[in-house]
LOVEXPA-214784 format. One record per residue: residue number from 0; z, y negated, x of N, C-alpha, C in turn. Coordinates in nm, 2 decimals, padded with zeros to 4 digits. Each point is the difference from the previous one (the first is absolute). Last residue first. Layout:
BEGIN
site num = NUM&n_w = Z&n_v = Y&n_u = X&ca_w = Z&ca_v = Y&ca_u = X&c_w = Z&c_v = Y&c_u = X;
...
% end
This chain:
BEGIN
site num = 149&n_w = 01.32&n_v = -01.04&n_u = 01.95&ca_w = -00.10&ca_v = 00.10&ca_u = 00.05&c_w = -00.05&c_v = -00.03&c_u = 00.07;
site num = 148&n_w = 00.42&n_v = -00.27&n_u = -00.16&ca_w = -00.12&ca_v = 00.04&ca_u = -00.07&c_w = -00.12&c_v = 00.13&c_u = 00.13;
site num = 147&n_w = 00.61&n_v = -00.19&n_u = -00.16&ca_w = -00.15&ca_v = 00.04&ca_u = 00.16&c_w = -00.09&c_v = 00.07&c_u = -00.08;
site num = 146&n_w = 00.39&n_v = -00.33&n_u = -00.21&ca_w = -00.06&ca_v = 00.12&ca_u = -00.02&c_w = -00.08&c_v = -00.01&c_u = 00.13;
site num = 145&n_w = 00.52&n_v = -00.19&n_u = -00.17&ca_w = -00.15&ca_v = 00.02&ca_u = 00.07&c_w = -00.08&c_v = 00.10&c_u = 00.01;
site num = 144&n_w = 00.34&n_v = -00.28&n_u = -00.37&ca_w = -00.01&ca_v = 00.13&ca_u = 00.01&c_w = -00.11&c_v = -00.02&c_u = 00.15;
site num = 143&n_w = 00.46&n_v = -00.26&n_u = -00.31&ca_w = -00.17&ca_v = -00.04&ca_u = 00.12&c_w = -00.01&c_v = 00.13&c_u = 00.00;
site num = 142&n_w = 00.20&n_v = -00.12&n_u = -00.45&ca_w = 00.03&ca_v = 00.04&ca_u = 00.12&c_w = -00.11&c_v = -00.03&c_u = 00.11;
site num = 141&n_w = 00.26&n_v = 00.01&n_u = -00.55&ca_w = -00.08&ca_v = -00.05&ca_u = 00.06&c_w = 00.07&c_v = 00.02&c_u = 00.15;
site num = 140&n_w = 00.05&n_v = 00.05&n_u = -00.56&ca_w = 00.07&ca_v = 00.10&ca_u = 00.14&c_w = -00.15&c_v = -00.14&c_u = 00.05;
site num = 139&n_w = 00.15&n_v = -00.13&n_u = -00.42&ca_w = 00.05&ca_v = 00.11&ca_u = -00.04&c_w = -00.03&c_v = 00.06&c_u = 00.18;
site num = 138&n_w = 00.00&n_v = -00.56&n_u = -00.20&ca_w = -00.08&ca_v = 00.12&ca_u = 00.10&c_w = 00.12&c_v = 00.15&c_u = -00.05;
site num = 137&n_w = -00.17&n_v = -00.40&n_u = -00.36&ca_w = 00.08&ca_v = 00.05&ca_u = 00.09&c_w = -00.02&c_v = 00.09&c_u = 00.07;
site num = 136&n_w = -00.32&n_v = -00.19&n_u = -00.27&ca_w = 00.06&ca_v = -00.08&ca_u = 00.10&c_w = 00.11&c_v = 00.06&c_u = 00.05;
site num = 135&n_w = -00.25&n_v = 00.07&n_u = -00.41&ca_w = 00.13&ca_v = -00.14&ca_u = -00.03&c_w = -00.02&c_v = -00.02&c_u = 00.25;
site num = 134&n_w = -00.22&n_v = 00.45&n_u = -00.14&ca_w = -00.06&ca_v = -00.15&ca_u = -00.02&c_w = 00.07&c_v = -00.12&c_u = -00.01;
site num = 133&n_w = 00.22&n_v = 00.35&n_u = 00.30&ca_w = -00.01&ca_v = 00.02&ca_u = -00.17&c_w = -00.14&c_v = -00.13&c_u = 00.00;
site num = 132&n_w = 00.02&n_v = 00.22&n_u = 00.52&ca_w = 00.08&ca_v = -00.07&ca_u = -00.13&c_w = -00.04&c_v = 00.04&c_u = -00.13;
site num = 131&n_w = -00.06&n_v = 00.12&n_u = 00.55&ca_w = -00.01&ca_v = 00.06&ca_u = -00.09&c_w = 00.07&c_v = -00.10&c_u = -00.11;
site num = 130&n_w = -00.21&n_v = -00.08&n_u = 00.51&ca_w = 00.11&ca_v = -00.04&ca_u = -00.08&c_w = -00.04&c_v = 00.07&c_u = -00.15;
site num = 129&n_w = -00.13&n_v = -00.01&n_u = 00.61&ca_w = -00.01&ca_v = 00.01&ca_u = -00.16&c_w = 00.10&c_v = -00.01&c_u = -00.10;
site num = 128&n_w = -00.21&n_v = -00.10&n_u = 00.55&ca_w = 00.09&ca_v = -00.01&ca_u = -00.12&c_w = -00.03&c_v = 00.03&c_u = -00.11;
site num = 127&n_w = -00.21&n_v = 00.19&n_u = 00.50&ca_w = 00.01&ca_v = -00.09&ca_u = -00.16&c_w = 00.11&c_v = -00.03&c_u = -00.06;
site num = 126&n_w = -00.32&n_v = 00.09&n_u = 00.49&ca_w = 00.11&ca_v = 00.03&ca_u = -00.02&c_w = 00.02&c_v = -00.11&c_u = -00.16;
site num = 125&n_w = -00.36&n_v = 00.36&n_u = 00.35&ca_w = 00.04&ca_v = -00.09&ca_u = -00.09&c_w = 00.14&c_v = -00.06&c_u = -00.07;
site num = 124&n_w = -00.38&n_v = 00.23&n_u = 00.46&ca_w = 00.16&ca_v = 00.00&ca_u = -00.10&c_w = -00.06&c_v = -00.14&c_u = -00.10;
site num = 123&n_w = -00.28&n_v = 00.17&n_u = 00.32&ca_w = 00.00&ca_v = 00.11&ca_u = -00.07&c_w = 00.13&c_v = -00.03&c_u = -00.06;
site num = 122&n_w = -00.17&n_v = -00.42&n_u = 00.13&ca_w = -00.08&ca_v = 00.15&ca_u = -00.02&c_w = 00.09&c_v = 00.08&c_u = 00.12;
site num = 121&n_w = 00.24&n_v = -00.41&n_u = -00.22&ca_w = -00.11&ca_v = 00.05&ca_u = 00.11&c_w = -00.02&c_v = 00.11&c_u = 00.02;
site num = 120&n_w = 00.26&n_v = -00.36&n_u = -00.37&ca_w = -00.10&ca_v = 00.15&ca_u = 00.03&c_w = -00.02&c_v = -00.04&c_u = 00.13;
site num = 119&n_w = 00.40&n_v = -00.18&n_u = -00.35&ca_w = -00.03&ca_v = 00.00&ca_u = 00.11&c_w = -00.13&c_v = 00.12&c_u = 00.01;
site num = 118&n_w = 00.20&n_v = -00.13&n_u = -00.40&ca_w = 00.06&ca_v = -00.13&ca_u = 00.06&c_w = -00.04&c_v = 00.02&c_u = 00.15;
site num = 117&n_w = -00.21&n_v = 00.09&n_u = -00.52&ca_w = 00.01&ca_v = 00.08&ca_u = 00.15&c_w = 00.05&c_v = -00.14&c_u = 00.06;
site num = 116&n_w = 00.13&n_v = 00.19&n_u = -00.48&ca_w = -00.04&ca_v = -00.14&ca_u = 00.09&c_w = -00.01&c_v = 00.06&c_u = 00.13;
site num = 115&n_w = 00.02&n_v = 00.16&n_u = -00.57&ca_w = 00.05&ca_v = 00.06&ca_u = 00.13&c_w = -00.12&c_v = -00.11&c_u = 00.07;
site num = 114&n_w = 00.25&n_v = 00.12&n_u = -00.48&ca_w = -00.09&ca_v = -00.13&ca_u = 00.03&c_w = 00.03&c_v = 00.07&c_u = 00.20;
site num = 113&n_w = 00.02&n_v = 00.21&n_u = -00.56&ca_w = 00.04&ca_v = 00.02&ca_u = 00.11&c_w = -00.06&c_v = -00.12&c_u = 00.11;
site num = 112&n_w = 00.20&n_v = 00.08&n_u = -00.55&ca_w = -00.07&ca_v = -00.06&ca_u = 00.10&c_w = -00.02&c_v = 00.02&c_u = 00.14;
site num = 111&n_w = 00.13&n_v = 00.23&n_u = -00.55&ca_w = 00.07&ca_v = -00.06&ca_u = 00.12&c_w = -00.14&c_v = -00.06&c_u = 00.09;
site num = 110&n_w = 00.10&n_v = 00.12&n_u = -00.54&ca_w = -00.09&ca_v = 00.05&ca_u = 00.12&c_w = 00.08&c_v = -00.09&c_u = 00.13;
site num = 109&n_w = 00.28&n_v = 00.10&n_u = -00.44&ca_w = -00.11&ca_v = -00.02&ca_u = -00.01&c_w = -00.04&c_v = 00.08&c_u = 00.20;
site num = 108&n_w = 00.43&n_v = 00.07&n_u = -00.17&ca_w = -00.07&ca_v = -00.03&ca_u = -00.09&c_w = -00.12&c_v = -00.04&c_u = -00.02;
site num = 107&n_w = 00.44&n_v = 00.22&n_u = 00.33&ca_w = -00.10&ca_v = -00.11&ca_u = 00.03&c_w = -00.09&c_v = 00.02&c_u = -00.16;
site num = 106&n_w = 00.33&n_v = 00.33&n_u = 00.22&ca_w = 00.06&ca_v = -00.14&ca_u = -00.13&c_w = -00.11&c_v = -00.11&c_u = -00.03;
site num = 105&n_w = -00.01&n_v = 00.38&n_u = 00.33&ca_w = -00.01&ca_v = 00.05&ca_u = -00.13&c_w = 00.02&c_v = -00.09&c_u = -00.11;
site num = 104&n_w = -00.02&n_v = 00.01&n_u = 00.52&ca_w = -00.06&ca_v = -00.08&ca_u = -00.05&c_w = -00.02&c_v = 00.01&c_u = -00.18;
site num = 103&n_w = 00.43&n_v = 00.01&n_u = 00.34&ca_w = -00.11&ca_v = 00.10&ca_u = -00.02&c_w = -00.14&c_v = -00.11&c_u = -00.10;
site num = 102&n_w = 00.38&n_v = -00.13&n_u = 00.23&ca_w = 00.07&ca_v = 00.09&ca_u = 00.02&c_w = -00.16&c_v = 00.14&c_u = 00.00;
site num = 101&n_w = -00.04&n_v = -00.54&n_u = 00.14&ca_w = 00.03&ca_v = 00.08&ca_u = -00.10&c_w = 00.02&c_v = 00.14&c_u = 00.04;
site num = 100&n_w = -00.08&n_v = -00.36&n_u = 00.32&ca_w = 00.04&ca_v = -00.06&ca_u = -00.10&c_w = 00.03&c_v = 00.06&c_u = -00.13;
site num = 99&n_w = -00.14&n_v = 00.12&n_u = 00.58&ca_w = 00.01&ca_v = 00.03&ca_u = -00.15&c_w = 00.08&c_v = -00.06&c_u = -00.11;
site num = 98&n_w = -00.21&n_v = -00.04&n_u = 00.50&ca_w = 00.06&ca_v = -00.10&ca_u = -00.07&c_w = -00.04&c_v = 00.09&c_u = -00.12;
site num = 97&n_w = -00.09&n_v = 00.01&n_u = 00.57&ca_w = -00.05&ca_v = 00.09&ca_u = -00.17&c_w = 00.12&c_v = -00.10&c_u = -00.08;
site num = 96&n_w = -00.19&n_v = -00.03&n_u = 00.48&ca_w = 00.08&ca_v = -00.09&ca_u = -00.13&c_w = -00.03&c_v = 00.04&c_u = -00.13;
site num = 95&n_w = -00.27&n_v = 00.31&n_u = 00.33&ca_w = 00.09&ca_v = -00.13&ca_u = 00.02&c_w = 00.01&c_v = -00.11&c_u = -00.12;
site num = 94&n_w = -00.27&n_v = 00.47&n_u = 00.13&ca_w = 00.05&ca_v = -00.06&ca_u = -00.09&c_w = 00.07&c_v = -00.09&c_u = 00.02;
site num = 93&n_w = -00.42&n_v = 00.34&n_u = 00.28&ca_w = 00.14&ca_v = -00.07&ca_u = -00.02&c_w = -00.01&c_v = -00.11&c_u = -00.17;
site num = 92&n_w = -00.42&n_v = 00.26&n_u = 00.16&ca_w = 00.10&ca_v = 00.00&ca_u = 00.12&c_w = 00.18&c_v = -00.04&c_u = -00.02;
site num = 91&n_w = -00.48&n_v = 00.15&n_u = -00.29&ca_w = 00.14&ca_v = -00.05&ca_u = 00.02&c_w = 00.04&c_v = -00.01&c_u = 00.11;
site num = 90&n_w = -00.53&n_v = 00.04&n_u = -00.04&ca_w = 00.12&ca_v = 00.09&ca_u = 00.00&c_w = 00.13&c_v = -00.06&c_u = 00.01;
site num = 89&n_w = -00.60&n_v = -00.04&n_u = -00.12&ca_w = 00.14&ca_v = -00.07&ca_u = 00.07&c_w = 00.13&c_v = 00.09&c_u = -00.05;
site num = 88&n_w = -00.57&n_v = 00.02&n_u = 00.05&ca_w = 00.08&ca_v = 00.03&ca_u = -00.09&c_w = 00.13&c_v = -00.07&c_u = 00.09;
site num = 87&n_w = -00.54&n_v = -00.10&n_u = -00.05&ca_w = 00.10&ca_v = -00.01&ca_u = 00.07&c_w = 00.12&c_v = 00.03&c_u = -00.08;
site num = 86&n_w = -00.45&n_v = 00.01&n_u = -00.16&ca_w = 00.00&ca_v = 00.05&ca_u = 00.12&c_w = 00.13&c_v = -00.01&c_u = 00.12;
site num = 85&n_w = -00.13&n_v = -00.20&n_u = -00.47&ca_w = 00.00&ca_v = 00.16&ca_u = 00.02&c_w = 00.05&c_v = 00.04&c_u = 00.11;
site num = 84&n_w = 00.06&n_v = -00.58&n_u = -00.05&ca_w = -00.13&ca_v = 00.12&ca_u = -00.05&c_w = 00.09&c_v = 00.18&c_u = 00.02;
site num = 83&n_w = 00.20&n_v = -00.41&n_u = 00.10&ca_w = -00.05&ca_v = 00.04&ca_u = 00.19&c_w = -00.10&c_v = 00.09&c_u = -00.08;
site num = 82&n_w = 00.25&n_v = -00.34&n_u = -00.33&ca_w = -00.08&ca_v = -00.03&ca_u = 00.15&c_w = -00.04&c_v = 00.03&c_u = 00.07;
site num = 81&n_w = 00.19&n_v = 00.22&n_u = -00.38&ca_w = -00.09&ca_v = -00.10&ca_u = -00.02&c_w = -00.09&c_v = -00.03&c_u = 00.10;
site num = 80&n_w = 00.33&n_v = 00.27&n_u = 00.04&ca_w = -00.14&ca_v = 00.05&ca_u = -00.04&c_w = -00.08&c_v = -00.11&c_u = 00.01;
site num = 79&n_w = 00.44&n_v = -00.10&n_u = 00.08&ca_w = -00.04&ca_v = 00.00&ca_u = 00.09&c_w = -00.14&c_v = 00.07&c_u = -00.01;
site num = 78&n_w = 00.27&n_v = -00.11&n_u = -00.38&ca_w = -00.05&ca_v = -00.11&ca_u = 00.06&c_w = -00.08&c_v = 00.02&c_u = 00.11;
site num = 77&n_w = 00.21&n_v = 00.37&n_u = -00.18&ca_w = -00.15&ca_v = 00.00&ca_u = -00.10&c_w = -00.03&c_v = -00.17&c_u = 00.04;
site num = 76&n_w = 00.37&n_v = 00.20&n_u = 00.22&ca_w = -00.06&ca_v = 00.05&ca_u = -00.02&c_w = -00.20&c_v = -00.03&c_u = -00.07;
site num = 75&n_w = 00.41&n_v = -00.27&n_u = -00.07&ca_w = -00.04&ca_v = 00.05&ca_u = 00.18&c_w = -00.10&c_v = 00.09&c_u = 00.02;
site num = 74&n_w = 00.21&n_v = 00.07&n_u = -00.43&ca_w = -00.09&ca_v = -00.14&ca_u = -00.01&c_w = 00.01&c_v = -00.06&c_u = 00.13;
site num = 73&n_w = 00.18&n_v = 00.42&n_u = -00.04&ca_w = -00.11&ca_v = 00.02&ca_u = -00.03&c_w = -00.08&c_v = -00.13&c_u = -00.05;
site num = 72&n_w = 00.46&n_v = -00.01&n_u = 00.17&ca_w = -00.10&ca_v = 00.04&ca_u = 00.08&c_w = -00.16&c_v = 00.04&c_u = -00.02;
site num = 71&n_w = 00.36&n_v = -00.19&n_u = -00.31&ca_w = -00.04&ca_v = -00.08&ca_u = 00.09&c_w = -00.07&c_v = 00.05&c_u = 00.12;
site num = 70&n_w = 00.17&n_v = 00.28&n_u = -00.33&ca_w = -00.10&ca_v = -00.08&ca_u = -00.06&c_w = -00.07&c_v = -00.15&c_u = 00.09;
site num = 69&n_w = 00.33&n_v = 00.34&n_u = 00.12&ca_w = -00.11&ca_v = 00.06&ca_u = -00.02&c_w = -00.12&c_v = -00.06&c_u = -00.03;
site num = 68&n_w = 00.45&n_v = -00.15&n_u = -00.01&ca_w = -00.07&ca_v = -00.01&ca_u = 00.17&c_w = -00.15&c_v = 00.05&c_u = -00.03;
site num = 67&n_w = 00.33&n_v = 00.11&n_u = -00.35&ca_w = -00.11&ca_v = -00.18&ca_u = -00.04&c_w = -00.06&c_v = -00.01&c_u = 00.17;
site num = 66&n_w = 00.31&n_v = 00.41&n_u = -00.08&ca_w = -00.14&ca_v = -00.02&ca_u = -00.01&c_w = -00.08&c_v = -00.16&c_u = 00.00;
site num = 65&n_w = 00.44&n_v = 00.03&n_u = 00.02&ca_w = -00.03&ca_v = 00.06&ca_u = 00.13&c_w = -00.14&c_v = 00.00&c_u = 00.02;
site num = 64&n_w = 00.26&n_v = -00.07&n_u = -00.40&ca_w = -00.03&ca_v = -00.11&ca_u = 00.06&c_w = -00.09&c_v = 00.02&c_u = 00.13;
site num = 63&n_w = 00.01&n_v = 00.41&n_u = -00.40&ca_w = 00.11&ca_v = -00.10&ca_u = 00.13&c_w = -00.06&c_v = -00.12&c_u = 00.05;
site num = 62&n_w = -00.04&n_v = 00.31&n_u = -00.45&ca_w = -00.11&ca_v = -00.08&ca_u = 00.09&c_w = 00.10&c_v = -00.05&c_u = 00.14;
site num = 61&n_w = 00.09&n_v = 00.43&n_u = -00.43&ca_w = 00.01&ca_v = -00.16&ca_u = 00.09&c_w = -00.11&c_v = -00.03&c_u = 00.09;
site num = 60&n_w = 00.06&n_v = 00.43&n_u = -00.22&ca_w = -00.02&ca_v = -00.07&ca_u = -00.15&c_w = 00.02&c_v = -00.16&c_u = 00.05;
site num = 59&n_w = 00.06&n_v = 00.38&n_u = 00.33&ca_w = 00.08&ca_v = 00.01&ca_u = -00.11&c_w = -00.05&c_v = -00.12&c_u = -00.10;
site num = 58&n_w = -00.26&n_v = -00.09&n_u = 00.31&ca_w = 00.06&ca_v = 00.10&ca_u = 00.06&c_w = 00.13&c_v = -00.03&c_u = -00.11;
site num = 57&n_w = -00.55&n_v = -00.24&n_u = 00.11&ca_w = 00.17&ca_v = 00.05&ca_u = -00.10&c_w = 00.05&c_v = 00.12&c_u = 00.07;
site num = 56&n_w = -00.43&n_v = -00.18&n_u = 00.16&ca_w = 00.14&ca_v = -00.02&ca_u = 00.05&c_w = 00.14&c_v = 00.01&c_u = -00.02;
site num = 55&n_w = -00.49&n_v = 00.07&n_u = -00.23&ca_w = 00.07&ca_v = 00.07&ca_u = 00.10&c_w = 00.04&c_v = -00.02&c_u = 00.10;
site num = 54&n_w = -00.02&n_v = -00.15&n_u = -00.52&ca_w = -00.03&ca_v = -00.07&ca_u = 00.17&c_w = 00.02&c_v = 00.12&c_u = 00.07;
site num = 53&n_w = 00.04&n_v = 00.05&n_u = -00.49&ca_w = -00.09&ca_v = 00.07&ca_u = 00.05&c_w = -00.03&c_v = -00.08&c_u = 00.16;
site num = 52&n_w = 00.18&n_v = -00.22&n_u = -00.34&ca_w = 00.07&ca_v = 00.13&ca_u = -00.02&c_w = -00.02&c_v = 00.07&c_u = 00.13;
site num = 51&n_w = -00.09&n_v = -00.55&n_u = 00.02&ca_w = -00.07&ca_v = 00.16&ca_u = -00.08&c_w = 00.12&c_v = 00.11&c_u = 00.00;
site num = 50&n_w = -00.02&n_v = -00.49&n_u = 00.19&ca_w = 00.07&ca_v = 00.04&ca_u = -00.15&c_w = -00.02&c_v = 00.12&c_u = -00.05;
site num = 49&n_w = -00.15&n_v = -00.16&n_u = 00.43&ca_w = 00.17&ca_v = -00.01&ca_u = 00.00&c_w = 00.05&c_v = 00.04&c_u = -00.13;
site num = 48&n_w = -00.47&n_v = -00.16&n_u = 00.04&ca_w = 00.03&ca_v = 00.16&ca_u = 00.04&c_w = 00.11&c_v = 00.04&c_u = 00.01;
site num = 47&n_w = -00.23&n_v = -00.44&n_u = -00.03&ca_w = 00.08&ca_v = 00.06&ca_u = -00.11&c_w = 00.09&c_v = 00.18&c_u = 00.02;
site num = 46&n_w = -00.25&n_v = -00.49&n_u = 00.28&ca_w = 00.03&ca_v = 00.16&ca_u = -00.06&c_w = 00.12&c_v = 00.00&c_u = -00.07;
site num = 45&n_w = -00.34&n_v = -00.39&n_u = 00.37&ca_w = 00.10&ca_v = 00.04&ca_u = -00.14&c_w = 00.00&c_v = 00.16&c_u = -00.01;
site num = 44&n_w = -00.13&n_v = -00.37&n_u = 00.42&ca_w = -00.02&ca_v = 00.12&ca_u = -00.07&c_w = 00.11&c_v = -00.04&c_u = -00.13;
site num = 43&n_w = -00.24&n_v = -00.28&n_u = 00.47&ca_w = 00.15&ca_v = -00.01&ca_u = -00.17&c_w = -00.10&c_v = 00.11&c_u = -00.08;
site num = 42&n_w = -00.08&n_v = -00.17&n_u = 00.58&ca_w = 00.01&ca_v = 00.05&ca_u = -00.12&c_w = 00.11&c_v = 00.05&c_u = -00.07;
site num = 41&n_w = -00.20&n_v = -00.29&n_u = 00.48&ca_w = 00.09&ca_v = 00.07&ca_u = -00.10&c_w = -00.05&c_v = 00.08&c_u = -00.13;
site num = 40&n_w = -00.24&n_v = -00.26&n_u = 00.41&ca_w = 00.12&ca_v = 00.05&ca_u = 00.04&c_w = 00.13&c_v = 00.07&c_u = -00.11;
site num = 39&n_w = -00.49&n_v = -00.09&n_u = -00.05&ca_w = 00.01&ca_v = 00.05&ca_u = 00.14&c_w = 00.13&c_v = 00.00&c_u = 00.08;
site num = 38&n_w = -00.06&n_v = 00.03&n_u = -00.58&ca_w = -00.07&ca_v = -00.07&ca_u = 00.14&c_w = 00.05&c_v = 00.06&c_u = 00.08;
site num = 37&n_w = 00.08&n_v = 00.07&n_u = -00.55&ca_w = 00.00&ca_v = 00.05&ca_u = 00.14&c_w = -00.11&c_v = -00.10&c_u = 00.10;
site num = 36&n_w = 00.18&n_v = 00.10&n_u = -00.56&ca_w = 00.00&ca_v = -00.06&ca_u = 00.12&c_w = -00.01&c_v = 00.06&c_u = 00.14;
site num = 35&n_w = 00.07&n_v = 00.23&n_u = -00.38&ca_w = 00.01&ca_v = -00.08&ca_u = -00.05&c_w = -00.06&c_v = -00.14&c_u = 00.06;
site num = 34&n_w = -00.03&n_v = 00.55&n_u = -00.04&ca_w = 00.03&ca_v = -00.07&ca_u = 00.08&c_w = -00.02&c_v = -00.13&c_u = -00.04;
site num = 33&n_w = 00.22&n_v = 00.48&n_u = -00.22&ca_w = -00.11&ca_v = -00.15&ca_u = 00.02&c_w = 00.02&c_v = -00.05&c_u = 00.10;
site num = 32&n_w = 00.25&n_v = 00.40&n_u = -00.14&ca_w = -00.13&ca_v = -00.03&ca_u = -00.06&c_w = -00.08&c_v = -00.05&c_u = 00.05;
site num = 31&n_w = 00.35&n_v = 00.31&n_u = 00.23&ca_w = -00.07&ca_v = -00.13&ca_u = 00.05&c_w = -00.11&c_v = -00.04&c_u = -00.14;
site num = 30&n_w = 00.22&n_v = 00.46&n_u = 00.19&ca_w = 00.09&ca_v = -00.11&ca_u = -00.05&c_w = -00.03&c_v = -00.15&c_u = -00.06;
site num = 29&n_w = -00.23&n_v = 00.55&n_u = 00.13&ca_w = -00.01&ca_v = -00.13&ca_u = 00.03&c_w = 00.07&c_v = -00.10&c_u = -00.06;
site num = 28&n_w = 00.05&n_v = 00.43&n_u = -00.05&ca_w = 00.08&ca_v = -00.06&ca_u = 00.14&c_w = -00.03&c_v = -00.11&c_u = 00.01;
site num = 27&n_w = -00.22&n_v = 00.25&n_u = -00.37&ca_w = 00.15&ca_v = -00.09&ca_u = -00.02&c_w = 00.05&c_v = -00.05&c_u = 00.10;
site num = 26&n_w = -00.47&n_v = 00.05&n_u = 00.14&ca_w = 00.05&ca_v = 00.09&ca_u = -00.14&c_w = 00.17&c_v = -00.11&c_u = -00.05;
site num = 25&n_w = -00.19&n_v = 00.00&n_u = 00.56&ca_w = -00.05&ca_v = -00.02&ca_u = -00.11&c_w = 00.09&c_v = 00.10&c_u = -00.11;
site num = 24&n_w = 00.05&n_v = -00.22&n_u = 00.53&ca_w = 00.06&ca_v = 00.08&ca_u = -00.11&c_w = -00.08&c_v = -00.01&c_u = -00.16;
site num = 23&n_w = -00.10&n_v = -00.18&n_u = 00.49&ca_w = 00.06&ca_v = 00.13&ca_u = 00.00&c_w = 00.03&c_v = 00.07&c_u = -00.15;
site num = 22&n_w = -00.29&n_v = -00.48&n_u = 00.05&ca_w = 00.14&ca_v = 00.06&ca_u = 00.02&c_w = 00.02&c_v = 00.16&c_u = 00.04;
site num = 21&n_w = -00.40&n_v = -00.24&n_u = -00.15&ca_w = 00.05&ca_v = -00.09&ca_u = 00.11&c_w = 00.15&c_v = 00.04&c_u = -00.01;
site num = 20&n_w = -00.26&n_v = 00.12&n_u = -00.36&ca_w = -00.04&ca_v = 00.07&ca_u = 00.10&c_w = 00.00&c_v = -00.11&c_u = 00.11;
site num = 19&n_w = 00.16&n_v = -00.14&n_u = -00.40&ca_w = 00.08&ca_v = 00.12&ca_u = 00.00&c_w = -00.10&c_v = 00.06&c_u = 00.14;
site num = 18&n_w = -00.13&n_v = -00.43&n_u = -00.19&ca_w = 00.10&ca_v = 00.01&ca_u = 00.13&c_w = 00.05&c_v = 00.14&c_u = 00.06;
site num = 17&n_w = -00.26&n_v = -00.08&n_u = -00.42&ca_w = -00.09&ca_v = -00.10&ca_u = 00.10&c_w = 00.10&c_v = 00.03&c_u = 00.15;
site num = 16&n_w = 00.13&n_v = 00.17&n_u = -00.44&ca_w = -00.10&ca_v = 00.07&ca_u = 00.07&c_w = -00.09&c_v = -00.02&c_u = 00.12;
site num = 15&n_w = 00.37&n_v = -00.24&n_u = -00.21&ca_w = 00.08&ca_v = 00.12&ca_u = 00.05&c_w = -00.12&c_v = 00.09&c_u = 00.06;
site num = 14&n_w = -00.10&n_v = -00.57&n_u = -00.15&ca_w = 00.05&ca_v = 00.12&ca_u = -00.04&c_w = 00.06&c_v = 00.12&c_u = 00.08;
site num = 13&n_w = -00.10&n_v = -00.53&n_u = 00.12&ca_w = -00.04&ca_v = 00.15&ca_u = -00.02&c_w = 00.12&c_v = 00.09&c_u = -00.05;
site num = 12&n_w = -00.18&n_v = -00.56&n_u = 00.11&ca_w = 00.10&ca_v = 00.09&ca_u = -00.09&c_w = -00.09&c_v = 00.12&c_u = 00.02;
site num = 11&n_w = -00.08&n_v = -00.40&n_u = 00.35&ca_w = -00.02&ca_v = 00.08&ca_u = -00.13&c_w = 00.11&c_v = 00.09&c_u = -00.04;
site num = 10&n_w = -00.02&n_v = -00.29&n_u = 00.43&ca_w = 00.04&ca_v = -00.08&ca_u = -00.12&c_w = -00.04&c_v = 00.08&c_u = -00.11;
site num = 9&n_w = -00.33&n_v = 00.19&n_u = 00.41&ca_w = 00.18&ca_v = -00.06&ca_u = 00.05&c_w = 00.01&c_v = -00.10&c_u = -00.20;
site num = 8&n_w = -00.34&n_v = 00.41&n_u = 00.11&ca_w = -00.04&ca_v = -00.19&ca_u = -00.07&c_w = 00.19&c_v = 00.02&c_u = 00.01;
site num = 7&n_w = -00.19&n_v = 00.42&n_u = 00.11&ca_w = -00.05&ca_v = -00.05&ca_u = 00.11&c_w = 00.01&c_v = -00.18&c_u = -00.06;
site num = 6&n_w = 00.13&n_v = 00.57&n_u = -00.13&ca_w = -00.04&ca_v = -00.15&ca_u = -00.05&c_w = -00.01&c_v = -00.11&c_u = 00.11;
site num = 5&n_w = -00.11&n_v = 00.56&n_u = 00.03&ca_w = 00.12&ca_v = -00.11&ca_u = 00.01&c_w = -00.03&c_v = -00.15&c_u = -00.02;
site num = 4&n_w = -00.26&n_v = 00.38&n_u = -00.21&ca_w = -00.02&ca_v = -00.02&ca_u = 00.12&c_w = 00.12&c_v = -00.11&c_u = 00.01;
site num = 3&n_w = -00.04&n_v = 00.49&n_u = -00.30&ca_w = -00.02&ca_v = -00.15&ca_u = -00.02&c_w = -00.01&c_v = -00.08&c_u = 00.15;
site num = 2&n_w = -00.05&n_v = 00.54&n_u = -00.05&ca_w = 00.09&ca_v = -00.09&ca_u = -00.01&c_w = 00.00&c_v = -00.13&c_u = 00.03;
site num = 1&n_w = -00.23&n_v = 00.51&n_u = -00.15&ca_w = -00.04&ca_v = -00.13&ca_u = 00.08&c_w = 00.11&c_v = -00.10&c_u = -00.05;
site num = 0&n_w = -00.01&n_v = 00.56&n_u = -00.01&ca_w = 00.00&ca_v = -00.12&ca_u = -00.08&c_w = 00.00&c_v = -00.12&c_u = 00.09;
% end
């Protein structure tokens, strides 16, 4: 099956189909509806996925706070597609200033926001901030993460 060609117009909205093959993780893993925004140094995601039954991050019928990293790595993730195309895959290296603001994400009610900022690159590293929130604005976990790209 032939898979769509990585979007290539910086400031557009995309969908889950447009991005989902610039990540590692497709199907439910993929966390990430939308992309809402994005340029050459940031992007703002949304999701809802945090609300499903069915996340497969639940564990006993909860969401742990722990996971929302998840959500900020796969929008690093799907920022750094953007830029380097298919052909470059990138690998966690680290977590710093993690900052969890909730116990779990189970109480949350609508769609959340994810907004990640490259504060430092030189090839083959990258280094981001991200920040997981409720739409009102409040941050729920946020952390630097660096990634070494391929």
């Amino acid at each position: 099956m032939d898979r769509p060609a990585a979007p290539d117009c910086a400031h557009s909205r995309l969908i889950r189909e447009q991005f989902e093959i610039l990540i590692p993780h497709s199907g439910r893993m993929c966390l990430i509806d939308s992309v809402e925004y994005w340029d050459e140094r940031s992007i703002d995601c949304l999701s809802g996925t945090h609300l499903e039954q069915s996340n497969p991050l639940r564990a006993s019928g909860e969401l742990s706070s722990i996971h929302l990293l998840e959500y900020g790595a796969q929008a690093v993730a799907i920022h750094g597609g953007l830029l380097n195309g298919l052909t470059t895959r990138g690998w966690l290296a680290a977590f710093r200033n993690v900052r969890l603001y909730v116990d779990t994400a189970d109480h949350l009610a609508g769609r959340i926001r994810i907004t990640a900022v490259a504060v430092a690159a030189s090839a083959p590293t990258a280094i981001y901030h991200f920040t997981v929130s409720e739409l009102d604005g409040a941050i729920l976990a946020e952390a630097r993460v660096t990634v070494i790209h391929q």
